[in-house]
N, CA, C and O of each residue as an XYZ file, in Angstrom:
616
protein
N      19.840     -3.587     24.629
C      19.063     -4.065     23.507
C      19.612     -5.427     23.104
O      20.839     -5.486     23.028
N      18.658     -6.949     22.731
C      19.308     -7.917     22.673
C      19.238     -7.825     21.150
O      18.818     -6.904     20.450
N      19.783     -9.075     20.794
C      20.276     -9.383     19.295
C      19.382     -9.106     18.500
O      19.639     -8.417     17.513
N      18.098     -9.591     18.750
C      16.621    -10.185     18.128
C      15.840     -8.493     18.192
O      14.885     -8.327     17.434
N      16.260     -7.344     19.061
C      15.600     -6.707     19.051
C      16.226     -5.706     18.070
O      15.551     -4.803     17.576
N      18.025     -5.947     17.692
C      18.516     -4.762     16.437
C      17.960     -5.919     15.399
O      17.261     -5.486     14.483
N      18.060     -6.538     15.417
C      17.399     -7.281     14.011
C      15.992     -6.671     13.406
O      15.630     -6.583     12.233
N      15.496     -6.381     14.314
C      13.687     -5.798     13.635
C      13.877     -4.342     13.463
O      13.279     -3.781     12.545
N      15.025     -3.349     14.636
C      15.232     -2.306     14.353
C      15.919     -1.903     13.386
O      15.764     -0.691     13.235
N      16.698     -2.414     12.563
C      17.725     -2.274     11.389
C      16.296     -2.610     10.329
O      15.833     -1.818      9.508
N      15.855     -3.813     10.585
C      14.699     -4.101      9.113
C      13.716     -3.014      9.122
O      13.078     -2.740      8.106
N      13.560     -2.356     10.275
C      12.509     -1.372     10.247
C      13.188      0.029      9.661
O      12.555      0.930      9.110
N      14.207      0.013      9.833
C      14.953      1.228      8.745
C      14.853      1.124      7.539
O      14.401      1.967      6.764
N      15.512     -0.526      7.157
C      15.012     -0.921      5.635
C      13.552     -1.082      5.187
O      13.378     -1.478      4.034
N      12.441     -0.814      5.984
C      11.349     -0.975      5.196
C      10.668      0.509      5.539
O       9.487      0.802      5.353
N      11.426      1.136      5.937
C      10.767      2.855      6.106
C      12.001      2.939      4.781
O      11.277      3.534      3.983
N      13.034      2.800      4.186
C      13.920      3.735      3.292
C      12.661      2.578      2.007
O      12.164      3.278      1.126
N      12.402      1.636      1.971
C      11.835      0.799      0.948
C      10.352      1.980      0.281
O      10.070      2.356     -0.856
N       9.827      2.195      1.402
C       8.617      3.042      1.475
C       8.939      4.303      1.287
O       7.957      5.033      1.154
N      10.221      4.947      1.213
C      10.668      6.072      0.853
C      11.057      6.175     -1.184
O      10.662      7.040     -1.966
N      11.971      4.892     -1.487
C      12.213      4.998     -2.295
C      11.059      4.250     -3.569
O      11.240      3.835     -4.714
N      10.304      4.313     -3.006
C       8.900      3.523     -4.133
C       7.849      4.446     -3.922
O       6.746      4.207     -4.414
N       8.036      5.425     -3.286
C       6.775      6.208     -2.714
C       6.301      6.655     -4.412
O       5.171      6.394     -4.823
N       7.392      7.384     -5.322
C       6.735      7.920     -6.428
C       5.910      7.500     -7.043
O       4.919      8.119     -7.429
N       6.281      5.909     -7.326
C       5.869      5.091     -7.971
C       4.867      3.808     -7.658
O       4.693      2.751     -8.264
N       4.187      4.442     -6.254
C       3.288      3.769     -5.273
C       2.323      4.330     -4.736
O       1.310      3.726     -4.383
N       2.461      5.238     -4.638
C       1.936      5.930     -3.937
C       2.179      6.194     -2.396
O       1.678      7.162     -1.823
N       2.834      5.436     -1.885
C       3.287      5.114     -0.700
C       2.308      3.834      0.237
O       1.988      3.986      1.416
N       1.924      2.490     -0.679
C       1.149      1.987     -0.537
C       1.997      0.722     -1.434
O       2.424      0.916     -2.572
N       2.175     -0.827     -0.557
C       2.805     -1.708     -1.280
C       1.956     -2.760     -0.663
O       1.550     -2.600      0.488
N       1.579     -4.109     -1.530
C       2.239     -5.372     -1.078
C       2.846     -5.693     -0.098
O       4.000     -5.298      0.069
N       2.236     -6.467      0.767
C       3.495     -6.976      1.935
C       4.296     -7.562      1.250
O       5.454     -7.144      1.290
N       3.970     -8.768      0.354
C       5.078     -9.376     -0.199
C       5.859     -8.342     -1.165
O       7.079     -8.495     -1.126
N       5.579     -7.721     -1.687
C       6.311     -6.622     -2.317
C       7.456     -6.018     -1.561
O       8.641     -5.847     -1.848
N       6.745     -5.754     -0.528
C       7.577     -5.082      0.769
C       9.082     -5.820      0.894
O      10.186     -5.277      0.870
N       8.658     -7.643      1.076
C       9.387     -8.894      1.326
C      10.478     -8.572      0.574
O      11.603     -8.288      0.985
N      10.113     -8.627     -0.472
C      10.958     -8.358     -1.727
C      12.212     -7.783     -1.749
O      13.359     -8.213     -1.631
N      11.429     -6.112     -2.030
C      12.421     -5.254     -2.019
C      13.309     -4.890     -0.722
O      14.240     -4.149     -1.036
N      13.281     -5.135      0.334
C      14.259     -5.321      1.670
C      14.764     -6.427      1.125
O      15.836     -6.081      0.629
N      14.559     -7.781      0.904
C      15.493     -8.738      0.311
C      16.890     -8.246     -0.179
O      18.059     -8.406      0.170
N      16.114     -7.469     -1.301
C      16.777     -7.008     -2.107
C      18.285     -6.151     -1.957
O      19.357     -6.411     -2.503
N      17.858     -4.788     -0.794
C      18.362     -4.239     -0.267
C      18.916     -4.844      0.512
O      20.092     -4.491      0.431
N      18.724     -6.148      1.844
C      19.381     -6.746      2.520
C      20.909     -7.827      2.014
O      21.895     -8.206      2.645
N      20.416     -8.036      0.499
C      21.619     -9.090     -0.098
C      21.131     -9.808      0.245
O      20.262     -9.916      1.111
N      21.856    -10.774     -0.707
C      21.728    -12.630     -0.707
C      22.094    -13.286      0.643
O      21.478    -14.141      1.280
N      23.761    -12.391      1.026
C      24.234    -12.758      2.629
C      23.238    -12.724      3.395
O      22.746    -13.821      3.658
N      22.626    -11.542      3.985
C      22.078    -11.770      4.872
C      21.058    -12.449      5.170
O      20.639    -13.241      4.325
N      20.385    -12.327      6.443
C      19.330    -13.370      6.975
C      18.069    -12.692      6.471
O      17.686    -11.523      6.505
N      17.351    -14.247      5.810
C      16.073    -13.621      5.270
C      14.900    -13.541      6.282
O      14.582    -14.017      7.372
N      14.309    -12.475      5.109
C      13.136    -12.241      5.947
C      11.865    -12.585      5.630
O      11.655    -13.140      4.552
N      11.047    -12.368      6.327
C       9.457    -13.172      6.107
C       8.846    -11.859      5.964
O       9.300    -10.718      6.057
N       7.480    -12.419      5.667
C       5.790    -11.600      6.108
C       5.993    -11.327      7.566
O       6.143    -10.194      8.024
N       5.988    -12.362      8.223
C       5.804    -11.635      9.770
C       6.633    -11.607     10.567
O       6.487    -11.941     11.743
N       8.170    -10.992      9.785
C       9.339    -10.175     10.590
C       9.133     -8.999      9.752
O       9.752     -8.005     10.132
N       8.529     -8.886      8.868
C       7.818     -7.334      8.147
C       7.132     -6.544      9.390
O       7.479     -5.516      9.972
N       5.843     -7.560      9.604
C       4.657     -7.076     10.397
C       5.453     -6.453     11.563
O       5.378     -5.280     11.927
N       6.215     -7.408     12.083
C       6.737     -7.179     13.752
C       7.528     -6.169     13.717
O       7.500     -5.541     14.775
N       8.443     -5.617     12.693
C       9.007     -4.622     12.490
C       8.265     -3.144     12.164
O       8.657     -1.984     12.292
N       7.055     -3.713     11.700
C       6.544     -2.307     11.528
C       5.951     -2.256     12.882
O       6.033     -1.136     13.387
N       5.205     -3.423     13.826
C       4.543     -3.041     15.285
C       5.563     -1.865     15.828
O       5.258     -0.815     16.394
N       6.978     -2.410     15.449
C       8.020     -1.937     16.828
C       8.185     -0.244     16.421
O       8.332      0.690     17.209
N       8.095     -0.191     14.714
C       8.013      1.248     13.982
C       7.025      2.470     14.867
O       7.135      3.686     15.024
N       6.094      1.487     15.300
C       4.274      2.101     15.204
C       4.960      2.911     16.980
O       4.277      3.916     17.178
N       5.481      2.816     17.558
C       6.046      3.466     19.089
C       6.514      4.831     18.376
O       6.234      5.897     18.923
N       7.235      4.811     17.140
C       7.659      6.292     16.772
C       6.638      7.008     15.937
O       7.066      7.845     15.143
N       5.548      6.825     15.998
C       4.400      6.963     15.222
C       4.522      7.832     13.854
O       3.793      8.766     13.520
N       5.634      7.284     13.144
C       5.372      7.167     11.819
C       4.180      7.149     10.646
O       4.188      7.499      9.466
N       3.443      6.741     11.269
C       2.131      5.894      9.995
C       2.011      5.115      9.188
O       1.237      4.905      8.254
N       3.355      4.408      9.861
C       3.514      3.236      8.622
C       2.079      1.678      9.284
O       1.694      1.284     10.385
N       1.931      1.496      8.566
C       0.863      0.215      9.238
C       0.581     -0.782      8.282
O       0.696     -0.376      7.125
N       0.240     -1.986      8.411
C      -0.774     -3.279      7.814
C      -1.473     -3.202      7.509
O      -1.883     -2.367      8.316
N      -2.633     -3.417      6.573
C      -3.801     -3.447      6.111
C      -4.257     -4.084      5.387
O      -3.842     -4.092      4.228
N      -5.354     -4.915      5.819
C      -5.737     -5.832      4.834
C      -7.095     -5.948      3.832
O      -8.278     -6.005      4.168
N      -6.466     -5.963      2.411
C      -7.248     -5.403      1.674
C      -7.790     -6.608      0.783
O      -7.026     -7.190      0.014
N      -8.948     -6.918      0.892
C      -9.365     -8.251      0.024
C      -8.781     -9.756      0.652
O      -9.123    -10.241      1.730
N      -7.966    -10.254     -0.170
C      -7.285    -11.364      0.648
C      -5.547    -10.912      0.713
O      -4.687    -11.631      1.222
N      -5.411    -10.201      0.377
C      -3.778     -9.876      0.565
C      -3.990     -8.725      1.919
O      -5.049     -8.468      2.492
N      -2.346     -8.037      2.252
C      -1.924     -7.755      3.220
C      -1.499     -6.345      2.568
O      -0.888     -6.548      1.519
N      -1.618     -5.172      2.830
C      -1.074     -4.226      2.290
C      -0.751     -3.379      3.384
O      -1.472     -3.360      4.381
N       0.828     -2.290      3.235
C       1.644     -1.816      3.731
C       1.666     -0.284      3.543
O       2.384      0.191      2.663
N       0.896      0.525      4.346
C       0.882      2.259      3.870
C       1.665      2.672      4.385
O       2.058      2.124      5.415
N       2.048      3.424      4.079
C       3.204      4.313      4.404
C       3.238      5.470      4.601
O       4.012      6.163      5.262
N       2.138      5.757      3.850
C       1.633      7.377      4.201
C       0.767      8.037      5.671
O      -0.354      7.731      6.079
N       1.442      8.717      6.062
C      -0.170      9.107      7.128
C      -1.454      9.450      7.368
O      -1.914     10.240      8.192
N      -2.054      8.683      6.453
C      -3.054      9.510      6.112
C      -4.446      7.878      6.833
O      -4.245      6.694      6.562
N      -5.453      8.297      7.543
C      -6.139      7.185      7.549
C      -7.402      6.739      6.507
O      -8.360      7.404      6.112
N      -7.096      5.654      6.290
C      -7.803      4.560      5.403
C      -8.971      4.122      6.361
O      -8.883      3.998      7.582
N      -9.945      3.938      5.673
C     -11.304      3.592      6.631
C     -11.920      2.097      5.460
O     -11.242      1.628      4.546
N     -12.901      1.774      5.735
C     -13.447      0.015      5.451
C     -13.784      0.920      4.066
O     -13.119      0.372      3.186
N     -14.469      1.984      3.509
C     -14.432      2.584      2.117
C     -13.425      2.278      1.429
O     -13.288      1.632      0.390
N     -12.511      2.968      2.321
C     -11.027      3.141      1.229
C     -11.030      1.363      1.000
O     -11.405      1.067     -0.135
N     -10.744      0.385      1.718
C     -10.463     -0.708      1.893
C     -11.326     -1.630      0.759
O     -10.910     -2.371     -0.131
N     -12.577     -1.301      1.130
C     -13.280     -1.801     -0.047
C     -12.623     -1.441     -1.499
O     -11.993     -2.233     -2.199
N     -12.910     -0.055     -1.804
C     -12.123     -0.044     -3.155
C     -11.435     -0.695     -3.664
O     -11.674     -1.446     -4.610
N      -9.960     -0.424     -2.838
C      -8.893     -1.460     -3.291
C      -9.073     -2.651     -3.136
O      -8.050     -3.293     -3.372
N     -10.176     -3.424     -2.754
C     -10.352     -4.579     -3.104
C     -11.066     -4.516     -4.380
O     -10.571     -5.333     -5.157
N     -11.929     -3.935     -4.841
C     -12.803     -3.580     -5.845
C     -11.445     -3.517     -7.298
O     -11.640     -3.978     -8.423
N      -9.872     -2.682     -6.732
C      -8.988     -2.693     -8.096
C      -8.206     -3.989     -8.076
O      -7.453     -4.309     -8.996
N      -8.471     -4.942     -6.674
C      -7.011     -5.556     -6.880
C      -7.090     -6.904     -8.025
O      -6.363     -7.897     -7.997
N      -8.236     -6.601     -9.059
C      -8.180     -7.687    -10.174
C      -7.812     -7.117    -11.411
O      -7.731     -7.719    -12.481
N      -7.581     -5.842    -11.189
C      -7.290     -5.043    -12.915
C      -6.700     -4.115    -12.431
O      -6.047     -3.593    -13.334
N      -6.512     -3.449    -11.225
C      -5.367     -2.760    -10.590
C      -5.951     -0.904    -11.056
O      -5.375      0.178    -10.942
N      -7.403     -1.316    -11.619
C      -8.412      0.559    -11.557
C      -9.613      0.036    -11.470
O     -10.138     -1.068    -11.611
N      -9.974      1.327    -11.149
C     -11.592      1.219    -11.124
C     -12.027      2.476    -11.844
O     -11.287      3.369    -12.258
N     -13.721      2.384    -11.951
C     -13.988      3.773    -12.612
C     -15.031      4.015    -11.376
O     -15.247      3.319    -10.384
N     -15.698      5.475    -11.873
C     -16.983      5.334    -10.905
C     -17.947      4.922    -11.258
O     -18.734      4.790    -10.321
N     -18.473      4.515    -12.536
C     -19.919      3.428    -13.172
C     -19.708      2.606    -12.473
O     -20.685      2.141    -11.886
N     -18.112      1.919    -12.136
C     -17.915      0.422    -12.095
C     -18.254     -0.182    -10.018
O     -18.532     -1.248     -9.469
N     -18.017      1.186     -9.575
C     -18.115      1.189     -8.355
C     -19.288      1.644     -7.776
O     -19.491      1.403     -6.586
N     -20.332      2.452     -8.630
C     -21.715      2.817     -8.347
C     -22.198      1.370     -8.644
O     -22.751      0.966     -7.622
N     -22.221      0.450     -9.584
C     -23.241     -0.188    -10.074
C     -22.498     -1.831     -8.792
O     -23.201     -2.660     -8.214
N     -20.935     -1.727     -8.770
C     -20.658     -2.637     -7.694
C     -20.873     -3.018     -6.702
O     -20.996     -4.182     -6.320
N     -20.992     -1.448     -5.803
C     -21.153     -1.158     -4.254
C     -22.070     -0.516     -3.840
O     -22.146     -0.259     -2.639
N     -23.304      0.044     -5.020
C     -24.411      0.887     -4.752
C     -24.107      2.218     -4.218
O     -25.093      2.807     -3.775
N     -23.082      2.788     -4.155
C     -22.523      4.092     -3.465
C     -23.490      5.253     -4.199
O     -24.115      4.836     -5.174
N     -23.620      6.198     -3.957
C     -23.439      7.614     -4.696
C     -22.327      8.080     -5.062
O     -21.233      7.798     -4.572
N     -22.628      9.089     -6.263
C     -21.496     10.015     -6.499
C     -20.558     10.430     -5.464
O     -19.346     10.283     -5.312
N     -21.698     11.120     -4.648
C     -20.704     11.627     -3.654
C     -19.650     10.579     -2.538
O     -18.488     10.742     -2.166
N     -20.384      9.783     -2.321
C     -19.972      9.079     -1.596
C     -18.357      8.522     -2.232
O     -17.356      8.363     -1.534
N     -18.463      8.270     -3.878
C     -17.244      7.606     -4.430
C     -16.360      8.619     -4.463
O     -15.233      8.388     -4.024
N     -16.682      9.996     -5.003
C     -15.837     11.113     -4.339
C     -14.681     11.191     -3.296
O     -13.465     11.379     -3.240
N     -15.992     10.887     -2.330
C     -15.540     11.480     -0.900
C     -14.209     10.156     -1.086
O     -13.102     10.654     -1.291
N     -14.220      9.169     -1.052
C     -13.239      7.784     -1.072
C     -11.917      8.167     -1.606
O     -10.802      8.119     -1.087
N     -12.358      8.605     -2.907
C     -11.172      8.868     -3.810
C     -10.189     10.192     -4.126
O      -9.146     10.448     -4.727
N     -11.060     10.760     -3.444
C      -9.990     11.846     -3.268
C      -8.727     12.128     -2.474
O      -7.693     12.703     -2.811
N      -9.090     11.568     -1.329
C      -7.394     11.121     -0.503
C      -6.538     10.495     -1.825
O      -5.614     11.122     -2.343
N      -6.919      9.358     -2.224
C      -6.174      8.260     -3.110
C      -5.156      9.196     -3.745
O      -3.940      9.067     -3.884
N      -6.483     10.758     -4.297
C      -5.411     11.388     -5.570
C      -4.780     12.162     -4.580
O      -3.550     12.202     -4.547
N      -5.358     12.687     -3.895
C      -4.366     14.106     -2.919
C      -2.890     13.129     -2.931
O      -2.086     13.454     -3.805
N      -2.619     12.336     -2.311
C      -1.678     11.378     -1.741
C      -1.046     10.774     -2.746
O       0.094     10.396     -2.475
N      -1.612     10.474     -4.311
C      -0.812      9.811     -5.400
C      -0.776      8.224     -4.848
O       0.082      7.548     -5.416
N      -1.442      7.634     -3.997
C      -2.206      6.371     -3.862
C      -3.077      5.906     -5.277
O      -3.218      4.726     -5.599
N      -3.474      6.740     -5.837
C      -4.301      6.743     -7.113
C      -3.705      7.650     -8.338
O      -2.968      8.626     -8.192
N      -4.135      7.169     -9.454
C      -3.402      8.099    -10.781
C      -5.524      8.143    -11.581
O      -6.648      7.665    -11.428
N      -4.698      9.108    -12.401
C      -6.067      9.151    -12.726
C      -5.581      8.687    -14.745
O      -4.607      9.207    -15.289
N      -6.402      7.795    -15.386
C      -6.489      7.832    -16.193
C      -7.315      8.542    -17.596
O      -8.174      7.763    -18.009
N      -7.271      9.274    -18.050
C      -8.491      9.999    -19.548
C      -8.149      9.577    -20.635
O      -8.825     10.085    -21.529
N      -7.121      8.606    -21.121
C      -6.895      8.024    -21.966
C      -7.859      7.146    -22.533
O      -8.335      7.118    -23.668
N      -8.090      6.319    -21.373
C      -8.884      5.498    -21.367
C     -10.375      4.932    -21.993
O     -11.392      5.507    -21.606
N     -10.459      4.129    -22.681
C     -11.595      4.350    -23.128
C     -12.925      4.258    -22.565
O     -13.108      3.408    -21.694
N     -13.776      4.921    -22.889
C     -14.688      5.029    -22.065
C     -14.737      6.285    -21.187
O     -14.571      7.439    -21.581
N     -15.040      5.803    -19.694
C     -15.075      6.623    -18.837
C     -13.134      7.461    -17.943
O     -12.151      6.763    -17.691
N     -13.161      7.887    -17.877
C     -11.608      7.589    -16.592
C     -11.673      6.597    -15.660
O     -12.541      6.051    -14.978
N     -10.385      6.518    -15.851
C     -10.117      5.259    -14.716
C      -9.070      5.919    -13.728
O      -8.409      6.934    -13.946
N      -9.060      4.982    -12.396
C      -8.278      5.037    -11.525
C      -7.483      4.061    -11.174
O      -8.019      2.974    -10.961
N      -5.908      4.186    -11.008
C      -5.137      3.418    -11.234
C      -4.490      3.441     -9.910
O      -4.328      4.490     -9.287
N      -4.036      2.024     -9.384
C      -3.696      1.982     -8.109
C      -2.428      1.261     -8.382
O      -2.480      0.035     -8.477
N      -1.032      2.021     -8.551
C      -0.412      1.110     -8.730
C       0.360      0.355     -7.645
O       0.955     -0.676     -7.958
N       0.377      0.685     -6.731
C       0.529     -0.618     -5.479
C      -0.305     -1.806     -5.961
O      -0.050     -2.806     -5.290
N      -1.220     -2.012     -6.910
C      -1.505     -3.068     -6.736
C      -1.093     -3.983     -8.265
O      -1.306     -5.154     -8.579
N      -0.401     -2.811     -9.015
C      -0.045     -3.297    -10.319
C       1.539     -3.488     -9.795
O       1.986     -3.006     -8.754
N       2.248     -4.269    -10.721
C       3.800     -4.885    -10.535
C       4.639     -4.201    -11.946
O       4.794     -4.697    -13.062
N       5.103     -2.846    -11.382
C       5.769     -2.241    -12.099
C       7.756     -2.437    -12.151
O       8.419     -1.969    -13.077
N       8.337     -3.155    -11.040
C       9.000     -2.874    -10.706
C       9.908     -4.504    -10.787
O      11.060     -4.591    -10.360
């Protein structure tokens, strides 16, 4: 194994323990740059920094142990699941649909995307099975759905 290849295998430990320890509070769903971040973080000031696409390349080299960790790009950003579960151009839409207020409701996504009930259902229910989504009743109005991978809690 050469130098360049423990370098992506060590970062790929740190961004599977990153995706471990934010899962509660993520759903298991980040920001690439988020991602950037918190391995920074974990890596120290010493070491050699890292980018967006020694993220990506580290998760390609992940994707051989088929984990489920993967890329995804949602709106104009880059997002990082972690969970195994597959995301389809629905799911994808949505979270482009939260990534300006970080929820959605279902008025807001019937009258957005023309869907049916069922159809917004069928979308959002992984989100909650998985804790990708929180559900709000506080809220005024209708409930909302809260994606906090795309809110900055941390």
């Amino acid at each position: 194994m050469c130098i360049r290849d423990s370098f992506y295998y060590e970062l790929g430990v740190q961004i599977v323990e990153a995706g471990l320890r934010t899962r509660s509070s993520n759903g298991g769903l980040m920001e690439l740059g988020d991602v950037v971040q918190y391995v920074s973080q974990l890596r120290g000031s010493k070491a050699q920094k890292v980018s967006e696409d020694d993220i990506e390349l580290a998760i390609k080299k992940l994707g051989v142990l088929g984990g489920g960790i993967r890329t995804l790009k949602v709106g104009k950003q880059k997002m990082v699941q972690f969970v195994p579960i597959e995301l389809d151009n629905d799911h994808a839409v949505v979270l482009g649909a939260a990534q300006e207020t970080g929820w959605v409701t279902r008025s807001a996504l019937a009258a957005q995307l023309g869907w049916t009930e069922l159809r917004i259902e069928k979308v959002l229910q992984p989100f909650l099975r998985e804790g990708i989504a929180w559900i709000d009743d506080q809220a005024d109005g209708e409930r909302q759905f809260w994606f906090p991978a795309l809110c900055h809690f941390w």
